[in-house]
C-alpha positions as CSV (number, residue, x, y, z in Angstrom):
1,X,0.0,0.0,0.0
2,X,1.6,3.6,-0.9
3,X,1.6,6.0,2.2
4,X,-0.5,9.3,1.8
5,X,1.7,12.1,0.9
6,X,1.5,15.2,3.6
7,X,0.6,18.5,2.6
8,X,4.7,20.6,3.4
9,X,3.7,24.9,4.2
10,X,6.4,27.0,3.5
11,X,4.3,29.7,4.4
12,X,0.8,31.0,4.7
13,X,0.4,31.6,1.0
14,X,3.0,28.9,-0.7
15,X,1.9,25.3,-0.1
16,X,3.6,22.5,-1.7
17,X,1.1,19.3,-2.8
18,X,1.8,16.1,-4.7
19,X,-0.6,17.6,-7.0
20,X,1.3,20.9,-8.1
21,X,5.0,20.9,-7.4
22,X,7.3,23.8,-7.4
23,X,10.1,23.6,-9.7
24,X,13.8,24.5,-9.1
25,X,14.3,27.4,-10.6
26,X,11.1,29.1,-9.1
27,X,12.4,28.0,-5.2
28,X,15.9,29.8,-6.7
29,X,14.1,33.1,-7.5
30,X,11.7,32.4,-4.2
31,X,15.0,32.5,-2.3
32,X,17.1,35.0,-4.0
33,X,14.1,37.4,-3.5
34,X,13.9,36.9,0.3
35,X,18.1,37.7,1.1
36,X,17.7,40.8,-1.4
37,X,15.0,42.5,1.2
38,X,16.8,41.1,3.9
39,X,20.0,42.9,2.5
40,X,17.8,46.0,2.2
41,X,16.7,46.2,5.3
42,X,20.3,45.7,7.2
43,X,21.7,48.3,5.3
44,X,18.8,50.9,6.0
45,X,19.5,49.7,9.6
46,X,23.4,50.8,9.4
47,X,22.1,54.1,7.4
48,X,20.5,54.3,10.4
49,X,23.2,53.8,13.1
50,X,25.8,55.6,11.1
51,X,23.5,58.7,11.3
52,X,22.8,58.8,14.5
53,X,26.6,58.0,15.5
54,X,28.3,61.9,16.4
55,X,31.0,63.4,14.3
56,X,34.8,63.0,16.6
57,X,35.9,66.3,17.1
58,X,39.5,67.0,15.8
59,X,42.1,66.1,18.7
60,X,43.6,69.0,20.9
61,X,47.3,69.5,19.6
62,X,49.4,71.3,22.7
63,X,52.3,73.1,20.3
64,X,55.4,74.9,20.8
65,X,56.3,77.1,17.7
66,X,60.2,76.8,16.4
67,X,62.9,79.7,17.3
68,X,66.5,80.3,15.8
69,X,68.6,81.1,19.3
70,X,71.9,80.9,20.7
71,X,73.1,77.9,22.2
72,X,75.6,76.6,24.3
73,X,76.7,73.5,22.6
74,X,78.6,71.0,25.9
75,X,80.1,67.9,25.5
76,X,80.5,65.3,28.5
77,X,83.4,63.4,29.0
78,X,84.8,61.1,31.5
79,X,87.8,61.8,33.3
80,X,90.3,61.5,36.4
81,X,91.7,64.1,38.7
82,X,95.0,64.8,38.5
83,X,97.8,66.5,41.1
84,X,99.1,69.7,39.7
85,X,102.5,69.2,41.9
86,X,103.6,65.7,43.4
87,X,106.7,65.5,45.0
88,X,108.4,62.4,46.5
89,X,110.3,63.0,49.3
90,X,113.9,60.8,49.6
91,X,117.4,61.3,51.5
92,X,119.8,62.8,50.1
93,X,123.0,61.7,52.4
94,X,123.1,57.9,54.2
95,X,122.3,57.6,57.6
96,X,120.0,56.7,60.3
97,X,116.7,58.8,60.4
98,X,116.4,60.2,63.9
99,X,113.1,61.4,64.2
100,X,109.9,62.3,61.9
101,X,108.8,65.5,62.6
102,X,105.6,65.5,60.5
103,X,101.6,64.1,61.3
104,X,100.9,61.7,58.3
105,X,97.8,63.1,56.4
106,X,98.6,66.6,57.2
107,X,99.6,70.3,55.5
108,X,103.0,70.8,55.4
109,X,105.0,73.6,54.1
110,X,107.5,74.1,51.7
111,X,111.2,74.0,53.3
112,X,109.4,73.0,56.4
113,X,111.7,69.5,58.1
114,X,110.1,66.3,57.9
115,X,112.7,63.8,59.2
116,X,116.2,63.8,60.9
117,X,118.9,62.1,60.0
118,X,121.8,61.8,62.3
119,X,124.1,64.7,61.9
120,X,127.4,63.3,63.4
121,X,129.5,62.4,60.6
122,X,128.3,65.4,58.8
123,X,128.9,67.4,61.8
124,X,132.7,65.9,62.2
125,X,133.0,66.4,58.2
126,X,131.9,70.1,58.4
127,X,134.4,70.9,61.3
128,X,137.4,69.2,59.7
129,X,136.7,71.4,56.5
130,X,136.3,74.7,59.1
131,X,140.0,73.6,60.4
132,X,141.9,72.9,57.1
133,X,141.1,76.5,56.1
134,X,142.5,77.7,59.0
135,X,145.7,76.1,58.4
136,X,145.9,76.6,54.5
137,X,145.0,80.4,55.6
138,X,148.2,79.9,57.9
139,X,150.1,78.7,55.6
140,X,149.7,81.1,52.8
141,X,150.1,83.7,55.4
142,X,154.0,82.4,56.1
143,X,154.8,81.9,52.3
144,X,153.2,85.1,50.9
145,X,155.4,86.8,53.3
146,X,158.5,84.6,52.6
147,X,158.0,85.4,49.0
148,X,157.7,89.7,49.8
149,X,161.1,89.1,51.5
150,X,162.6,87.2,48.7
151,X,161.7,89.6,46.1
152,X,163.4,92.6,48.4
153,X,166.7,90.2,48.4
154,X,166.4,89.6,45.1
155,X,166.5,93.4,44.1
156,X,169.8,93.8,46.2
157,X,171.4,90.0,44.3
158,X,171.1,88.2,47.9
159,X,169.1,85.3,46.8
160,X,168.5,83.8,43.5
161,X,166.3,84.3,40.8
162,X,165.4,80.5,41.0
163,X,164.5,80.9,45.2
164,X,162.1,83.9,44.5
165,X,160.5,82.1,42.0
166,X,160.1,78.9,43.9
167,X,158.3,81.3,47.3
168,X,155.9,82.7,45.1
169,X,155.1,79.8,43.6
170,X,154.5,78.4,47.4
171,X,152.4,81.2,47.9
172,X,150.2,81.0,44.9
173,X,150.0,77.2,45.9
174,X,148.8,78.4,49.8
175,X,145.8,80.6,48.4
176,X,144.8,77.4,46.2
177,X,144.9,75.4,49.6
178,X,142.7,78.0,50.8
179,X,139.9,77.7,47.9
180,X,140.2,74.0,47.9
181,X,139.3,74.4,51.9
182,X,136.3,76.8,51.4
183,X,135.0,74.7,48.8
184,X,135.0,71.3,51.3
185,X,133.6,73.9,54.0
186,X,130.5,74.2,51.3
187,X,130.7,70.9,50.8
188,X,130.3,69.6,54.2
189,X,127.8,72.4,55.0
190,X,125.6,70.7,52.5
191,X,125.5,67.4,53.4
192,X,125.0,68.5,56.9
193,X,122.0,70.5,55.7
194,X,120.8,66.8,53.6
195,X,120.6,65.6,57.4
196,X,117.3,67.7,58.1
197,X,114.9,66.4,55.4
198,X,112.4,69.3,54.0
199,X,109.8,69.4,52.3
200,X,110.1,70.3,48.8
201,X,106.8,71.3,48.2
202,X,103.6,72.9,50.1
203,X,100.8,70.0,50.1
204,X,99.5,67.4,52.0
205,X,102.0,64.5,53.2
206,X,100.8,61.0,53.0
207,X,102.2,58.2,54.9
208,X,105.8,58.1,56.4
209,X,107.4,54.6,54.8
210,X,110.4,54.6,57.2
211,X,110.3,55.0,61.5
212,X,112.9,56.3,63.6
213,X,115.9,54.0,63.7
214,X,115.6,53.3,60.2
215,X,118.9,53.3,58.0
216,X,118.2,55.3,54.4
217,X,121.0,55.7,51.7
218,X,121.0,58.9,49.5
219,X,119.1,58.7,46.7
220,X,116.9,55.6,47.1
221,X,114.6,54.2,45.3
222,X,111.9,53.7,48.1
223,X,110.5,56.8,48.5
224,X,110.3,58.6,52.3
225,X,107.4,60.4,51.8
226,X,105.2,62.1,49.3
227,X,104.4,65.1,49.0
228,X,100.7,66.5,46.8
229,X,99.6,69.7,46.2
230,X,95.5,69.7,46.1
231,X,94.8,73.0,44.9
232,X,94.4,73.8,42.6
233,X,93.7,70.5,40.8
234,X,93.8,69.0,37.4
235,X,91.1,67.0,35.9
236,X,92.3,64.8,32.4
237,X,89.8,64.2,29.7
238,X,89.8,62.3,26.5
239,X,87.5,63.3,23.3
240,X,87.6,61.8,19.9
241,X,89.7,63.0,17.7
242,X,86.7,62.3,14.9
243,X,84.6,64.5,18.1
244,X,87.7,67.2,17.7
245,X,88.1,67.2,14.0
246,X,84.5,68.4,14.1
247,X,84.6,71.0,16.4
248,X,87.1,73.0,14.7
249,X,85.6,72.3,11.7
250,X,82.7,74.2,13.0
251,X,84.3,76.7,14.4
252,X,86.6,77.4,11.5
253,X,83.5,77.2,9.0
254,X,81.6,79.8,11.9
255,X,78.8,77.2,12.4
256,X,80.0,77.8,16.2
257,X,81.2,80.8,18.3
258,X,84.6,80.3,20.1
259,X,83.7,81.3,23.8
260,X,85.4,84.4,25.4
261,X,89.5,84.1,24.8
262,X,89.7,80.0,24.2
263,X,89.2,79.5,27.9
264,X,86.4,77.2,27.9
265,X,84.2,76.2,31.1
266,X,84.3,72.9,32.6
267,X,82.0,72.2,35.0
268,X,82.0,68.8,36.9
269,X,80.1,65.7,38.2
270,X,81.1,63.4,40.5
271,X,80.8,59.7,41.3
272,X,78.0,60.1,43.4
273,X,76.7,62.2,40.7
274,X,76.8,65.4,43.3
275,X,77.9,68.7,40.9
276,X,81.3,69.7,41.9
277,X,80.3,73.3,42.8
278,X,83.4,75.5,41.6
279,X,83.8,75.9,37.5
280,X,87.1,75.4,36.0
281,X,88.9,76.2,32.7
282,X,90.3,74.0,29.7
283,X,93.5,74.7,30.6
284,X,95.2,73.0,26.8
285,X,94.5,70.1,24.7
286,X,97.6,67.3,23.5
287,X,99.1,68.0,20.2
288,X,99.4,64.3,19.4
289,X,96.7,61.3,18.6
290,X,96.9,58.5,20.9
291,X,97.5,55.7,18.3
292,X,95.7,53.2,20.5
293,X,92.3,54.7,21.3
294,X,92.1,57.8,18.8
295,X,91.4,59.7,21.4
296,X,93.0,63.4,22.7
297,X,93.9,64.3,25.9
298,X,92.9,67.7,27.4
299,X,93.5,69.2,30.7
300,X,91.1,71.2,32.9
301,X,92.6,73.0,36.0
302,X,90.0,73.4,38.8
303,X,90.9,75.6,42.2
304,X,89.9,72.9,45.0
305,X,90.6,74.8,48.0
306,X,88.3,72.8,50.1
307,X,90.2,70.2,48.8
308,X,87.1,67.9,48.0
309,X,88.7,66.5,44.8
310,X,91.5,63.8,45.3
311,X,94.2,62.6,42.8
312,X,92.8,59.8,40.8
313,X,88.9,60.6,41.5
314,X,86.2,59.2,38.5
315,X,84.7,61.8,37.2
316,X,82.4,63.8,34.3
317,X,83.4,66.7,32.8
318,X,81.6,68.8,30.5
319,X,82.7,71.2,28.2
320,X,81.7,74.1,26.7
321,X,82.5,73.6,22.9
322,X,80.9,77.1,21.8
323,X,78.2,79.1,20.8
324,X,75.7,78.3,18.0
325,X,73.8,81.5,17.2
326,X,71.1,79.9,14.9
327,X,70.4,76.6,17.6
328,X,67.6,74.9,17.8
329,X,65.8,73.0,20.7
330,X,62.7,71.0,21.1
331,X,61.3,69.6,24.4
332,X,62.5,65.4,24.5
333,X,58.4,64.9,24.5
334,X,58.2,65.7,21.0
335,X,60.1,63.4,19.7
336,X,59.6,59.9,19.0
337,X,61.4,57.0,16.8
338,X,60.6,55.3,13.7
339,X,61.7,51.6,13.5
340,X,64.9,52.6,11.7
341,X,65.4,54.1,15.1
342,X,65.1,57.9,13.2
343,X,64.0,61.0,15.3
344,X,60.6,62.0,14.2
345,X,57.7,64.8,15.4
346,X,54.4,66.1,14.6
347,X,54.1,69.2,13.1
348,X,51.0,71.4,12.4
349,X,50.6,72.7,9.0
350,X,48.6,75.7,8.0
351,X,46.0,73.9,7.1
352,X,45.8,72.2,10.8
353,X,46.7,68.6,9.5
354,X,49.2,66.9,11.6
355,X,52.4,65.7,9.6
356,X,55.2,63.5,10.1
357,X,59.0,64.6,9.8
358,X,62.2,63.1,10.1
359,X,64.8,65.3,11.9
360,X,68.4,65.0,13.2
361,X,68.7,65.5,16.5
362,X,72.3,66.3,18.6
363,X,73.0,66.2,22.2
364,X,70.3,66.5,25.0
365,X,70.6,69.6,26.7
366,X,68.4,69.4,30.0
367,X,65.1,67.5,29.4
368,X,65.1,69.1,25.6
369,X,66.7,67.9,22.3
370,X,69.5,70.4,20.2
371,X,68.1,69.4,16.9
372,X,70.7,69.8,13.7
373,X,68.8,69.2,11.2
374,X,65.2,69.0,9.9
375,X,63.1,71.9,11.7
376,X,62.6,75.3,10.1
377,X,61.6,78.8,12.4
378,X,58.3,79.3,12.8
379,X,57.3,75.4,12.5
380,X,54.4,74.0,14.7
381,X,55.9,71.3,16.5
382,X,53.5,69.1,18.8
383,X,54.6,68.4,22.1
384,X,50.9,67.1,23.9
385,X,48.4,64.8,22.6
386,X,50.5,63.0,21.1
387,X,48.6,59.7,21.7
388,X,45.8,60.9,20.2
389,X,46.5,62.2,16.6
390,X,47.7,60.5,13.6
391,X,49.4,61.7,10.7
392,X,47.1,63.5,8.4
393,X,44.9,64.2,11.5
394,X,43.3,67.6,11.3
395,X,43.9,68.8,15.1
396,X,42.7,71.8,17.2
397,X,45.9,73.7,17.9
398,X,46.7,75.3,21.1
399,X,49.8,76.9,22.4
400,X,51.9,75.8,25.3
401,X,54.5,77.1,27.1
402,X,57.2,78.0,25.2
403,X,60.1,76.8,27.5
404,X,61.2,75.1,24.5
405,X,63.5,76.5,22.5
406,X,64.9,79.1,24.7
407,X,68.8,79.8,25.2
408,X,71.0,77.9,27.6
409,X,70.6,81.1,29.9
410,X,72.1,78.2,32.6
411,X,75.0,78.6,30.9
């Protein structure tokens, strides 16, 4: 028996019976004409939304506007300090040192006595030297006169011309004693003097290497003493000479301004990153290349008359290089890098669009950029809102402080 076929609604005015079938390409345009008003009616729905949905205002753009202005233009370098005047104190006869007449660590003066030696054989060698001028004196005394007598009985044929001769000749040989005994005297004088050790140098005296009872031979290797003056101070720097060749490149080519008579002004830093408080001066600069490193050495002199500054302290020095009259500087907020690691900022055009540039930047001076290359005077450069404007953005400008690009006046 064949099974009733059931009536299939598709909808209230569509009904499918064994007795009239749709065909395929009727259900096909059926279909095709449902999903076009269903299309209709989601876009008119987004028309909708879209239309209701507010216009974004354009993005505040805090801006600082570009100025041409002297700048300082430093350069930081490491460095060590230096002892303008180091003397090491050693003996200058043998003997046995006596007493030390000094406080290690203290000031000492120059010619001031730091140690004596025993004076006894000095002493015994001075007064030897005091009696053999007596007796050469003596001496030429008794032949001078012998030799006046001779010449009296020569003139009257008592003696011969040979004897006279051979009394002045004793004579002249006396007086020659005589110099030979003044210069022992000086002789002897000095190396009693060598006994009492002085200072050769005012400064500070470090530690004493021998004690009393010790034995020291002139001119030793082993030093006694030494000796440092701490004020004023030097401080030694090295630059580049690429960094050098630069400079004076600048400077020749009037890019920079030499500052006042050559003397630039070093301030310092040290290692707990304190400011040293007193400013000192390039004092000169090598006229050689060290072969090894390229580098240059120049010398600062600083007064230190606290003496706060020690020979051999770390520290950073930075110089004053010279004036650029047309410099530029940007706050370090501005600028931002690319991922070729290039300096870029926003700028404002005149039409309010924000664009990006490119720009070379130089050192950082304070919490601002010196910026070589790439900005123009009178250029809108954003420095707030950054997060919140694109490239090609039109922006709703407003001025900011322009702390920016004024001169060093800390300089």
């Amino acid at each position: 028996m064949i099974p009733t076929r059931h009536r299939v609604s598709l909808s209230p005015s569509i009904v499918m019976t064994p007795e009239a079938p749709i065909s395929r390409s009727a259900a096909a345009g059926l279909f095709g004409a449902f999903f076009a008003l269903l299309s209709i009616a989601v876009a008119a729905s987004c028309e909708q939304a879209l239309a209701a949905e507010p216009t974004r205002p354009p993005a505040q753009a805090g801006y600082v506007v570009v100025h041409l202005q002297p700048i300082t233009r430093v350069t930081e370098l490491p460095g060590r300090t230096t002892a303008v005047l180091t003397a090491e104190v050693r003996p200058q006869v043998n003997g046995v040192v006596l007493k030390r007449l000094f406080e290690e660590g203290s000031e000492v003066k120059e010619g001031q006595q730091l140690y004596q030696i025993d004076p006894a054989l000095y002493q015994a060698a001075y007064d030897s030297a005091v009696a053999t001028l007596a007796r050469n004196r003596a001496t030429y005394q008794a032949a001078n006169a012998k030799a006046t007598r001779y010449k009296s009985l020569s003139a009257m044929k008592a003696v011969s011309k040979q004897d006279v001769e051979d009394a002045v000749a004793t004579a002249q040989q006396a007086e020659a004693d005589i110099a030979i005994a003044q210069a022992s005297i000086s002789q002897a004088k000095i190396n009693l003097s060598y006994t009492k050790v002085l200072a050769p140098i005012s400064g500070r005296i470090g530690r004493s290497t021998v004690t009393p009872g010790a034995l020291v031979i002139a001119n030793q290797s082993n030093v006694l003493a030494t000796v440092t003056q701490l004020d004023p101070i030097y401080v030694d720097v090295t630059q580049s000479a690429t960094t050098l060749l630069r400079l004076r490149k600048a400077l020749a080519s009037g890019g920079l301004e030499s500052i006042g008579n050559g003397a630039a002004k070093v301030t310092l830093k040290l290692e707990d990153n304190s400011t040293y408080d007193v400013a000192g001066k390039l004092q000169f600069s090598e006229v050689t290349v060290d072969e090894g490193t390229g580098t240059v050495l120049m010398r600062a002199i600083f007064p230190n008359p606290k003496h706060l500054l020690l020979p051999g302290m770390y520290v950073h020095a930075s110089l004053q290089e010279g004036v650029d009259r047309n410099g530029v500087l940007i706050p370090q907020q501005a600028v931002s890098r690319n991922t070729h690691g290039d300096a870029t900022v926003l700028l404002i055009g005149d039409d309010d669009k924000a664009s990006l540039r490119i720009i070379q930047t130089g050192q950082a001076l304070g919490d601002q950029w010196i910026v070589i290359g790439g900005l123009r005077a009178g250029e809108r450069v954003i420095v707030d809102g950054l997060q919140n404007i694109r490239p090609g953005d039109v922006v709703r400008p407003a001025a900011v402080e322009d702390a920016a690009i004024r001169a060093d006046k800390r300089s």
